[in-house]
N, C-alpha and C positions, 0 to 999 in steps of 0.2 A: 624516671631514673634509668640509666643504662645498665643493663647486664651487665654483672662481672663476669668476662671472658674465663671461661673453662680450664683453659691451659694457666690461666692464672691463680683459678684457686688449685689446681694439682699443683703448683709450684710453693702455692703458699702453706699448702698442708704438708709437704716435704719437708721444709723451712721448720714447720711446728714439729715434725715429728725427730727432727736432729736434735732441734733446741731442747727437748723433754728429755732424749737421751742422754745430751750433753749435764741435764742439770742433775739425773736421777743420781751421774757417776758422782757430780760433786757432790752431793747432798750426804752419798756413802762415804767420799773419802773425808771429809768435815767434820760427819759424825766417828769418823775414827782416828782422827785425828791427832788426838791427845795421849798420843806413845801408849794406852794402857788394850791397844787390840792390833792385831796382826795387818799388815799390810793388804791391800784391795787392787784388784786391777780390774778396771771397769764395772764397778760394782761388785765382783765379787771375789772368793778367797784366792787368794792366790799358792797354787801349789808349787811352784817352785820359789817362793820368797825367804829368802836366807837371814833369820834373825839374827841381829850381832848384838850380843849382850856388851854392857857395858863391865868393865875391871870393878870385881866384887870383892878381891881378896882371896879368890879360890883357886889355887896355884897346883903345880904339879911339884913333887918337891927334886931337888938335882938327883940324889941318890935314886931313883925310883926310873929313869926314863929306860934303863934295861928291861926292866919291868913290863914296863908299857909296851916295849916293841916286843916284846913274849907274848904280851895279850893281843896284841895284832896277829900274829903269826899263830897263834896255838891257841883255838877257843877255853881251852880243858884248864888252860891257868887263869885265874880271877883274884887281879890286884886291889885292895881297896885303896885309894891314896887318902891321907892323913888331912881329917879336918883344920885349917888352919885357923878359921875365923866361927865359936860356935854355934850363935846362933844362926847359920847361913842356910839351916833346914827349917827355922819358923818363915825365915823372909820367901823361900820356897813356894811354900805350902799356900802361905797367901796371898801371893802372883797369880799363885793356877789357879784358887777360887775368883777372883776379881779376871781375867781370862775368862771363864766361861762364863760366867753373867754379863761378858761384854759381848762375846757369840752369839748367847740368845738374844738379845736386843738387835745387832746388826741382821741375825734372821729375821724379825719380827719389819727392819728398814727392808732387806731383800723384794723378800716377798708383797709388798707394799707397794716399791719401784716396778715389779716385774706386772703384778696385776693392771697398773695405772699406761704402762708402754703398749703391753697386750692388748687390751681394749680400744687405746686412741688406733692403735696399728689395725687394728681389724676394720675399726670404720674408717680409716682414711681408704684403705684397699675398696671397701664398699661404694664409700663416694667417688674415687676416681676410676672404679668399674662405670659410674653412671653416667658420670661426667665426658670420659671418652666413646659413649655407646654413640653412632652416628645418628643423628635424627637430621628432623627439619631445622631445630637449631643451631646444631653445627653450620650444618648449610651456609644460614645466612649469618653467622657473625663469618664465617671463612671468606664469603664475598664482601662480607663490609671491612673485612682484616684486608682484603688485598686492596681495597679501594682507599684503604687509610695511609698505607703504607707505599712511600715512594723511595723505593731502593737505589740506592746509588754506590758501590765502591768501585776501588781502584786497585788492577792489578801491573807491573812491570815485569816484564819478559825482553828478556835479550836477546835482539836477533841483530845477527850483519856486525857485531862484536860493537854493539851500544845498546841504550836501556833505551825504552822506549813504552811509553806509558799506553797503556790501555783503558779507558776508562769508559765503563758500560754501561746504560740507564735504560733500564725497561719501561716503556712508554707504552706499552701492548698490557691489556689486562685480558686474559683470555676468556672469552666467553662462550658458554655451552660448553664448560666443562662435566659435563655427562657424559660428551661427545666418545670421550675412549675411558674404560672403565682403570682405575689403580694407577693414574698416569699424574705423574707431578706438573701440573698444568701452570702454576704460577711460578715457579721458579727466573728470577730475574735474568734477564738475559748477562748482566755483567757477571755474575755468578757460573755461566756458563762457562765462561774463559777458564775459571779455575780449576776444572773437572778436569780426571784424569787426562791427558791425550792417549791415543795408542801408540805403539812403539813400535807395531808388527805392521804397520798397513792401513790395520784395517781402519774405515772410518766410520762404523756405528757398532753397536755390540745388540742393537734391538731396533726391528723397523718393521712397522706396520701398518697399512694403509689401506683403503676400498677398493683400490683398483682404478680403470680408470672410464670415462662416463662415450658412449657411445653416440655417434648421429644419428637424429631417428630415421629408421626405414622411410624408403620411397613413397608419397604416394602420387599418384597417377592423377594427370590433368583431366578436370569436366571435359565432359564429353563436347561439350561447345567451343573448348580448344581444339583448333586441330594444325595438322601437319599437312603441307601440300609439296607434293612434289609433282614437278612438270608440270603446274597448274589444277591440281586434282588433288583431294583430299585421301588421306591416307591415312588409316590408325596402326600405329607402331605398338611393337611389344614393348612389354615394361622396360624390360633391359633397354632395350634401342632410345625408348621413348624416354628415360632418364638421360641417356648421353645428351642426346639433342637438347634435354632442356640447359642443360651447362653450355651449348653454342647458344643457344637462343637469347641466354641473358646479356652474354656479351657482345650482341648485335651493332650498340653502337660503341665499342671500345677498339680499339687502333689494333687491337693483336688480330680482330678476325680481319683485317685487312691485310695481312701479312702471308704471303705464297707456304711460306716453309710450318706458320701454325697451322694452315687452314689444311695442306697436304695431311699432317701428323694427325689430326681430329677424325679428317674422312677415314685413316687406315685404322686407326684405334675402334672408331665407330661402327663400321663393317662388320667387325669380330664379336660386334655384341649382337648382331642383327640373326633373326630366323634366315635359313636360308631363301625365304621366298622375300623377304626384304633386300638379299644382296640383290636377286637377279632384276628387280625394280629398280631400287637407288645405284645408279651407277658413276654418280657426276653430283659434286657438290654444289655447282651454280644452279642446277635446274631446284634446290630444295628452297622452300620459303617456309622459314622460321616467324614470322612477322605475329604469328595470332598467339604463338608464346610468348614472344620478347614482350607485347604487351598487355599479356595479362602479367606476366612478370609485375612489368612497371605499374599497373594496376595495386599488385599486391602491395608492392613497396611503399606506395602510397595511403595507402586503405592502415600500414604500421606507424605509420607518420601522423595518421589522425585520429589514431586513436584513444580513449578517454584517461583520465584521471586514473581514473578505479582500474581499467583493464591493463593500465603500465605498471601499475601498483600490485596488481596479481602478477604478473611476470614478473617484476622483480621480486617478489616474494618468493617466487619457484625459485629459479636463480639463487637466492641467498638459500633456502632450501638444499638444494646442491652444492652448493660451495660447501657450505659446513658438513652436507656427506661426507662426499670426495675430496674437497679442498685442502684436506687437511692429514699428516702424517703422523704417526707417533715416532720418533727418532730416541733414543737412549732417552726417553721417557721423559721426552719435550715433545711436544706440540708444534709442528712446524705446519708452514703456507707451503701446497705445491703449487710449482710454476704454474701449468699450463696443463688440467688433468682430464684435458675433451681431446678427444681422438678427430683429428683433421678428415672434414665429411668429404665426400669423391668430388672429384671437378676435372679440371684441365689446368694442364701445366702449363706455368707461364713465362717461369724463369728470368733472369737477367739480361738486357742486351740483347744480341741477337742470337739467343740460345737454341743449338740446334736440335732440342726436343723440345721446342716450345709445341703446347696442340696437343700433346698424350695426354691420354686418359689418364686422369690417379685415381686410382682404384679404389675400393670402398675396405676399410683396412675390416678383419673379423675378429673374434675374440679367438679363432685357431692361429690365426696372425703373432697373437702377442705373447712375449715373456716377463712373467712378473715375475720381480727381485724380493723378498722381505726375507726378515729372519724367521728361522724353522719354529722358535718357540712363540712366534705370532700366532694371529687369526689371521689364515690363507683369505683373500680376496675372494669370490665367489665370482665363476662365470654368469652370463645370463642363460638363463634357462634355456637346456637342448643343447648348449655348446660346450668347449672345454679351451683351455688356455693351453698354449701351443707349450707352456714347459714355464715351471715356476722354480726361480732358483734362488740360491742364498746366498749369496756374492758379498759380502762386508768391504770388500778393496774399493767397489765402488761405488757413488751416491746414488746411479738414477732409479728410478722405481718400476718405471715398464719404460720398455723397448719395443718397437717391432721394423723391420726390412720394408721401403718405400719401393714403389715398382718400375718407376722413373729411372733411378742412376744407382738404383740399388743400395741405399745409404741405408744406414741404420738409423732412424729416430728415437728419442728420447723424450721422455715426462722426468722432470727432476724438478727439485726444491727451488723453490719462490726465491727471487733474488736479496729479498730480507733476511732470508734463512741463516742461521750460525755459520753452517759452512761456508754459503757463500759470502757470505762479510768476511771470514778469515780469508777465502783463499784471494780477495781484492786489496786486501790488507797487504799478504804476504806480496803481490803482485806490484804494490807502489812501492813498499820497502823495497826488491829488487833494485826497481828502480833508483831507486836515492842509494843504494849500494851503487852501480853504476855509477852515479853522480862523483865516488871521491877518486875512482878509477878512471874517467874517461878521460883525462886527459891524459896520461902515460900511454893508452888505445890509441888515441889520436897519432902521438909521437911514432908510435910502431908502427902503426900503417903508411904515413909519411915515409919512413925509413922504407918502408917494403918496394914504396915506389919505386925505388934504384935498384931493387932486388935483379940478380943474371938470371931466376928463373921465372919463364913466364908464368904461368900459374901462379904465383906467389905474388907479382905484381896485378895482377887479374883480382885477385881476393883482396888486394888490398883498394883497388879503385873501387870496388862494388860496394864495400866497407866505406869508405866513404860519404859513397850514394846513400847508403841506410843512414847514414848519419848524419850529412847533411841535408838532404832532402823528404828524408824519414820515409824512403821505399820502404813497401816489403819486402820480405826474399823471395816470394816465386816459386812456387810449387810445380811441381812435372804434372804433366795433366795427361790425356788417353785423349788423343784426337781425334774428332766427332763424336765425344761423348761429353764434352761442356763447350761453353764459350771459349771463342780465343782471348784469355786474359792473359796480361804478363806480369812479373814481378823485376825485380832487379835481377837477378840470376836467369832468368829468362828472355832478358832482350835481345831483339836481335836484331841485321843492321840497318833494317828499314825503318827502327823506332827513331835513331839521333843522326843529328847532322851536327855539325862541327862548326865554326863560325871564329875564324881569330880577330875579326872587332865585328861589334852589331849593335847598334844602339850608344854609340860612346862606351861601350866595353871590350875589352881584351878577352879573349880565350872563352866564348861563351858556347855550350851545349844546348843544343834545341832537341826536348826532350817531346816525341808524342805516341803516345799507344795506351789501349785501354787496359787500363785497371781492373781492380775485382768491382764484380758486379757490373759490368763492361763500362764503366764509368771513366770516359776519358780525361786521361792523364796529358796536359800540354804543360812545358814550363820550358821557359830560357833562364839558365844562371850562366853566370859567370864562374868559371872554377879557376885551383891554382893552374899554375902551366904545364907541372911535373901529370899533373891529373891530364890535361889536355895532349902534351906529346904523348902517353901512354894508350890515351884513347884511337891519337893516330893511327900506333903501331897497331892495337887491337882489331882496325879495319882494313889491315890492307889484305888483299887480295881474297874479300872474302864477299860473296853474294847478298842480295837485299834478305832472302829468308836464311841465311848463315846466325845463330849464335854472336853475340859480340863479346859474350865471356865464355870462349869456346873450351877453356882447362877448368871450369867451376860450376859446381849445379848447390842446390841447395843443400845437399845433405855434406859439403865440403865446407862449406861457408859455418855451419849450426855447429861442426866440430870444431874448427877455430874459434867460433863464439864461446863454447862451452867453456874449451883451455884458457881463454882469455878470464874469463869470470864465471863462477858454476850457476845456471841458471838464464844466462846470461845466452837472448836469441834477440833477432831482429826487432820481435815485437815491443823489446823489453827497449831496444835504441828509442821506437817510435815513442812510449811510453813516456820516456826522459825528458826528449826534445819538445814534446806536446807539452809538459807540464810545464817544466822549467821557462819556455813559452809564455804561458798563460800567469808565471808569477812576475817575468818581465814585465808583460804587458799589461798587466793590472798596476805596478810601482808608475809605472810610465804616462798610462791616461787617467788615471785615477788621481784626483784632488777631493781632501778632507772638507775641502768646503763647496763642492758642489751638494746639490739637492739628492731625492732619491733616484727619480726621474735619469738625470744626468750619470747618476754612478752606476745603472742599472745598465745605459746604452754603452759608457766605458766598460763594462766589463762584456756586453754585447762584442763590442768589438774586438776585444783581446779574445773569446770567444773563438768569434773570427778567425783573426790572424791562423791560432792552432788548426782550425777547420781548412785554410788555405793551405798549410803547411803539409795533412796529411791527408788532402786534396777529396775532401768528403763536400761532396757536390750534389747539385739534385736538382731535377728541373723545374720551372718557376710552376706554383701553384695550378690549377685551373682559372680558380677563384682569382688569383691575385689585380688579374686589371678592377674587376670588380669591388675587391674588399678595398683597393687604394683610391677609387671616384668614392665609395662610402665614406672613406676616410678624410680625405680631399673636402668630402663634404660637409662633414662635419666641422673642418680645419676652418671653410670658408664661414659659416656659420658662426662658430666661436668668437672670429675676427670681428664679424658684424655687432655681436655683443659686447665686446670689448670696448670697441668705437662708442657704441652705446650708453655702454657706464661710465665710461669715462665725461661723456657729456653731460651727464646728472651730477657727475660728481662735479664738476667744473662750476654748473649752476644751483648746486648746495653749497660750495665754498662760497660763492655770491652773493646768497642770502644770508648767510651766516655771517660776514664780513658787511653785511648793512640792519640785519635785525640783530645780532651780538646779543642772542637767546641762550638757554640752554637746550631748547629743542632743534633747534640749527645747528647744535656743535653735535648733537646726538645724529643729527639726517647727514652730517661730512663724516662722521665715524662709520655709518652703516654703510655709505657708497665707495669711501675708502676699502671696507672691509670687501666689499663685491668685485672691486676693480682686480684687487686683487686674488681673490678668488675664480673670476674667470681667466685673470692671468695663469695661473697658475695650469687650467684645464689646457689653456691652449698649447702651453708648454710642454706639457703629456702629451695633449696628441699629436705635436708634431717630432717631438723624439719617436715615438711611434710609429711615426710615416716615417722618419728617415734611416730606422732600425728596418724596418721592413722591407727597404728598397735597397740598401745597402745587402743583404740575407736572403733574397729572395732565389737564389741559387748556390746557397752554402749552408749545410746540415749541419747545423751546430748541437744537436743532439748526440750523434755519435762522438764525436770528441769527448764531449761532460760524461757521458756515462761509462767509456769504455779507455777513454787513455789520459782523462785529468785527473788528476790525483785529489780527492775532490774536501782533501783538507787544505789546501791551498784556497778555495771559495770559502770554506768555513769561515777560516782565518781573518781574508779579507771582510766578509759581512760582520764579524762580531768586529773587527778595527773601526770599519769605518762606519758602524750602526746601521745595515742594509738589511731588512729583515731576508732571513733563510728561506723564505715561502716566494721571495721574490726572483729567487734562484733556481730553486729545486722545487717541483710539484710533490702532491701527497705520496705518488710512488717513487719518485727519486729521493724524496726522503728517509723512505723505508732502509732502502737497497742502501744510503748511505749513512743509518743511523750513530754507528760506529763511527763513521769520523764527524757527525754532529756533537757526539759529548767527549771524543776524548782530545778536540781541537781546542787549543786557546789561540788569543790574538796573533801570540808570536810565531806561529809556527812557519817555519820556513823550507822548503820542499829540501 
């Protein structure tokens, strides 16, 4: 038999103990019911109830009411008025004696009621003292309550002046809730939405978490490692002797081929060295790293083969630390943090041809870091013998520790896991934007067109670049510190060496050849075709101006982001790229997408709309290492399949044969089983060549960035629940997370 849940009998002994009150009152008023005892309120007497007798014949007489108002006024006069009806002092007399024997009796119910309340009231206080005391039972009916129970409602909030449903399903059951003491740990996530917001800013009222987890100290290579320079053996200090192992491992990787990393490594390296290692190590080609790089490779190998049980104990530590550190207390939820391991020393390697590729990064320390939590927390603890560089209380904003990188000087952050409440809202708020843009952009479009004619130049300058963002889905181009990043450009930053002009090319009119690198020096080429107003404008913008001159010499970005603003509040470049990506990706799914292809087939269609978006906001990337390799595997596979095919198909041919001359029932059964196989290995071969042609078509387009960062990704919802494409086929177990939020509050129809 199952326990009855706790909370159920305190609700049912409440139940019982109204229902007793409720009956004791009627029981008093029942028993006095019958006119001959004074009125009751709630069982008992009631002192302000005003008896109205009924007309007995006892009259004041007319002459007499002067009288009366004397006896009001002046105690000292004493009227008697004149009996009218005689006997009206028997009927008196006998009221008040049948009255007071109807007192004692309603005492005798009182007292009766009051004993019978008292007593159930003391033991119910008793039993649900015992019932609420926490034990081990609580425990586990609490974890079998959360396991039982699958929470689901629905909240609508109006944002962008429409309703727009939110609808939130907690799929997380938190476990090792020990983990932070007094913390409401199951609380559904759709429930979360309805909680107060703040008004002021801030965005938690309570934040508490371990801090964040450290790279273990150095330790120094066997002594049968060694170091050679100028062909002789040399033993480095620790300090030195760590640098070097960060070149050592990257022995065969393309950066230590590169003049400007290997310069920035020697100069960094130097400065860790004793001074009796400068005056030796003077010249980087004379050092030979060769007996680290391969004990390295050694190691890497020896992790590669190791047993059952020893990946099993490491990930046991691992899971171990995560539920330390992993995890935050936020307004008394339970949150995943991003990313809560301190990035261990190495060499920078940066993007492109970045001119601090080769610097040391530096081993961060705990006097490095500032940790953020609220005052009424438990403070994070340093490690022993250190202190934390400054611990603050910041509510305005999410991340949890910070500390200054030694490269380019930036500030890093540990903030909450992309599953997190906040960040679901703030990716929320970020596609609404977006689909606000949507009912606007075309009166944008009109203005900028108009601006083309505009007499001032700046004003026709902002409106070509606008354009550009908009057609092309540019960024806008941030001002940069020369020789302190990559030369990357934005739209606001070209200049005139990036476009050449072209009034036909291709069987096209007026077309722009666009080439210069992007972020992450990720080369940006493209020819369109533009209008003409766009094309003469571009004319006028180049003349008499240098290859390194500005091509929008009246606009930088911070001109461009204030006309955005006034346009739509909210309303930047990124939010254009946003639109045009999504809207994109819902074209391109209506367009190759048929309800009667297979999964296979609807999987490569949306591959390719995919695509499209990833070409659009030119998210590129070089082909694999692997890929000639994994596609002969595949290739081989492919040929293999075929052979099998061939195969069954010839059984099958010569079971319809026999079956069609013995006309058995075990012949119709042997054409059913090779029918069933022909097709079944059709079907594989199917798969794997949408596979080979997905993978060759993709092989230099990141289709990741796009999905996670500018598709709106209830738009995929949408599409998989329409055309029955399972979600897992789309999104992996973390892109699920991050996009929980628009997995339950999507239906079929949604429309960007």
């Amino acid at each position: 038999m199952k326990p009855v849940p706790r909370v159920s009998l305190c609700v049912y002994l409440s139940i019982l103990y109204v229902y007793e009150s409720c009956f004791g009152c009627v029981f008093v008023k029942f028993h006095s019911s019958d006119g001959k005892y004074r009125d009751k309120e709630n069982g008992f007497v009631s002192s302000l109830s005003i008896k109205v007798e009924e007309d007995n014949g006892y009259h004041h007489p007319i002459k007499h009411e002067k009288a009366l108002k004397r006896e009001r006024d002046e105690d000292e006069y004493e009227h008697k008025p004149k009996k009218v009806k005689v006997d009206h002092e028997k009927k008196v007399k006998k009221r008040k004696q049948e009255e007071d024997d109807g007192d004692f009796e309603e005492r005798e119910v009182y007292i009766y009621i009051s004993l019978l309340l008292n007593l159930h009231f003391s033991f119910g206080l008793l039993l649900m003292a015992y019932l609420t005391h926490p034990g081990k039972e609580t425990k586990e009916e609490d974890e079998r309550g959360q396991e039982r129970h699958h929470w689901r409602e629905e909240e609508s909030q109006k944002r962008a002046g429409g309703e727009v449903e939110m609808v939130r399903h907690n799929r997380d059951r938190n476990k090792n809730a020990g983990l932070f003491c007094n913390v409401c740990l199951c609380l559904p996530l759709c429930l979360r939405w309805e909680e107060e917001k703040c008004t002021d800013g801030s965005k938690w009222r309570f934040l508490e978490h371990k801090g964040p987890v450290f790279p273990p100290p150095y330790e120094p290579l066997p002594d049968r490692v060694r170091f050679y320079y100028d062909g002789k053996a040399m033993k480095l200090s620790p300090g030195a002797e760590e640098v070097a192992t960060f070149y050592a491992k990257m022995l065969d990787h393309e950066y230590t081929t590169k003049d400007i990393f290997r310069k920035n490594f020697f100069k960094d390296w130097r400065k860790e060295m004793t001074s009796e290692e400068k005056s030796k190590i003077t010249e980087l080609k004379k050092c030979d790293f060769t007996e680290m790089h391969e004990y390295f490779k050694a190691q890497s190998e020896a992790r590669k083969q190791m047993s059952k049980e020893e990946k099993q104990k490491i990930k046991e530590e691992n899971e171990r630390i995560l539920q330390e550190y992993g995890y935050c207390v936020m307004d008394n939820h339970r949150e995943r943090i991003g990313n809560f391991r301190i990035e261990p020393p190495g060499l920078f390697r940066g993007r492109g041809d970045h001119p601090k590729m080769g610097k040391l990064k530096r081993r961060i320390r705990p006097e490095d870091i500032i940790i953020n939590c609220s005052k009424d927390s438990v403070h994070p603890k340093a490690p022993p013998g250190t202190r934390w560089k400054e611990v603050r209380h910041d509510n305005k904003v999410t991340w949890l520790v910070s500390w200054t990188e030694n490269i380019q000087g930036s500030i890093k952050y540990i903030m909450l896991n992309p599953s997190s409440r906040i960040k679901g809202e703030k990716d929320w708020q970020k596609y609404e934007t977006a689909r606000r843009l949507k009912k606007i952009v075309e009166r944008i479009r009109a203005q900028y067109r108009e601006d083309w004619r505009s007499k001032e130049m700046r004003i026709r300058q902002r409106a070509v670049a606008l354009y550009f963002i908009d057609k092309l889905a540019l960024r806008a181009g941030n001002e940069k510190d020369e020789g302190e990043t990559a030369d990357t450009v934005g739209c606001c930053s070209l200049r005139v060496e990036h476009i050449r002009l072209h009034p036909q090319m291709d069987g096209q009119d007026y077309v722009v050849e666009l080439d210069f690198p992007g972020k992450d020096s990720i080369r940006y080429y493209n020819k369109v075709s533009v209008e003409k107003r766009v094309f003469k404008n571009l004319q006028l913008f180049l003349e008499n101006k240098q290859a390194k001159d500005d091509l929008f010499d009246r606009l930088n970005t911070s001109i461009l982001n204030k006309h955005l603003q006034e346009l739509m509040d909210g309303l930047t470049a990124k939010v254009f790229r946003t639109y045009n990506a999504s809207i994109t990706l819902q074209q391109q799914l209506k367009e190759l997408t048929s309800s009667d292809d297979n999964i296979p087939e609807k999987i490569l269609s949306y591959n390719r709309a995919n695509r499209a978006v990833a070409v659009l906001c030119n998210h590129q990337r070089a082909p694999p290492k692997t890929f000639e390799k994994s596609m002969h595997n595949l290739q081989t596979k492919i040929d293999e399949k075929k052979k099998q095919l061939s195969a069954a198909k010839k059984e099958l041919k010569a079971a319809k044969a026999d079956a069609k001359t013995l006309r058995d029932e075990k012949s119709k059964r042997a054409v059913e089983t090779k029918k069933k196989a022909v097709q079944r290995i059709s079907e594989q071969l199917m798969k794997l060549e949408v596979q080979a042609t997905d993978r060759e078509e993709n092989k230099q387009i990141a289709l990741g960035t796009s999905k996670l960062n500018y598709l709106d990704p209830r738009i995929s919802v949408a599409w998989c629940k329409k055309l029955g494409v399972p979600i897992e086929k789309i999104y992996n177990k973390t892109q699920r997370e991050k996009f929980a939020w628009a997995i339950d509050m999507t239906d079929e129809d949604f429309e960007f």
